[in-house]
C-alpha positions in Angstrom: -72.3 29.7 -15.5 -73.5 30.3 -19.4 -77.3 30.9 -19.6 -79.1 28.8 -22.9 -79.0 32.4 -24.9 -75.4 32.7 -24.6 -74.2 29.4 -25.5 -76.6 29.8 -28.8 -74.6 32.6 -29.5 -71.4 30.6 -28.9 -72.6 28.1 -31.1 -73.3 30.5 -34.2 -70.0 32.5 -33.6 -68.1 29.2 -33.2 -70.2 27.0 -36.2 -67.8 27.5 -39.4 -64.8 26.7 -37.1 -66.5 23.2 -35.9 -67.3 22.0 -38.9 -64.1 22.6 -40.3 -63.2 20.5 -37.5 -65.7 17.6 -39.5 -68.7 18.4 -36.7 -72.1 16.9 -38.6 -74.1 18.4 -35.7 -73.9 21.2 -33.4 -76.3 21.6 -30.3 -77.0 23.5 -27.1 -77.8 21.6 -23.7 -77.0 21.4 -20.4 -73.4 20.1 -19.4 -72.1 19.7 -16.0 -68.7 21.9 -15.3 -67.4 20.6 -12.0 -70.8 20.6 -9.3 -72.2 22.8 -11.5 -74.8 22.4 -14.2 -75.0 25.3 -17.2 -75.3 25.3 -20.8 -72.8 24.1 -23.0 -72.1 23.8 -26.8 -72.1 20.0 -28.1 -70.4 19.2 -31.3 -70.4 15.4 -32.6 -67.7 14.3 -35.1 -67.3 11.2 -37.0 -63.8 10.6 -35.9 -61.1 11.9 -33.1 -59.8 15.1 -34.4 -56.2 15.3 -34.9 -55.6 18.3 -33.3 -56.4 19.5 -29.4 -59.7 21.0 -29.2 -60.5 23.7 -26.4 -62.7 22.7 -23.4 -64.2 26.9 -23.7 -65.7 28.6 -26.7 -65.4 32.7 -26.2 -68.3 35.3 -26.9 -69.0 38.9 -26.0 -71.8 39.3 -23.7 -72.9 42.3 -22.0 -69.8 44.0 -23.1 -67.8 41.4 -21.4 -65.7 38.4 -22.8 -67.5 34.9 -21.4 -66.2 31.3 -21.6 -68.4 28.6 -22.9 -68.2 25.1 -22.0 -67.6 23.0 -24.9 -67.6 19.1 -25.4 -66.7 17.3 -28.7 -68.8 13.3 -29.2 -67.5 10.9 -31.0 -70.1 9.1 -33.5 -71.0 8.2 -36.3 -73.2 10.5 -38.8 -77.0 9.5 -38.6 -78.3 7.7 -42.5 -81.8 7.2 -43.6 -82.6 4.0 -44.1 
């Protein structure tokens, strides 16, 4: 289970790599891994990517390696009208 803190750190570790992926927004929030809920990293995209994306981000934390959940959206990037 990822506390809030660690998937922010996920998220700054892992943002250069996302948006080379074509992510237009990157957030933290609650995801549901099998029964249970934890904190995820959420990265929307305007289209599928072409290559497999992993279902776990890594960080260090406490001195120990910790998986991430991670989820990619699909959508189109918010305009001003």
């Amino acid at each position: 289970m990822a506390t809030e803190k660690e998937a922010n750190k996920a998220r700054e570790k892992h943002s250069d790599y996302l948006r080379k992926l074509g992510a237009h927004s990157i957030l933290v929030d609650k995801v549901k891994r099998g029964k249970q809920d934890t904190f995820g990293v959420i990265a929307f995209i305007e289209a599928e990517p072409s290559e497999p994306l992993p279902d776990e981000l890594e960080i260090e934390s406490g001195g120990q390696k910790k998986k991430i959940p991670f989820a990619v959206r699909v959508t189109p990037m918010a305009t001003l009208e």
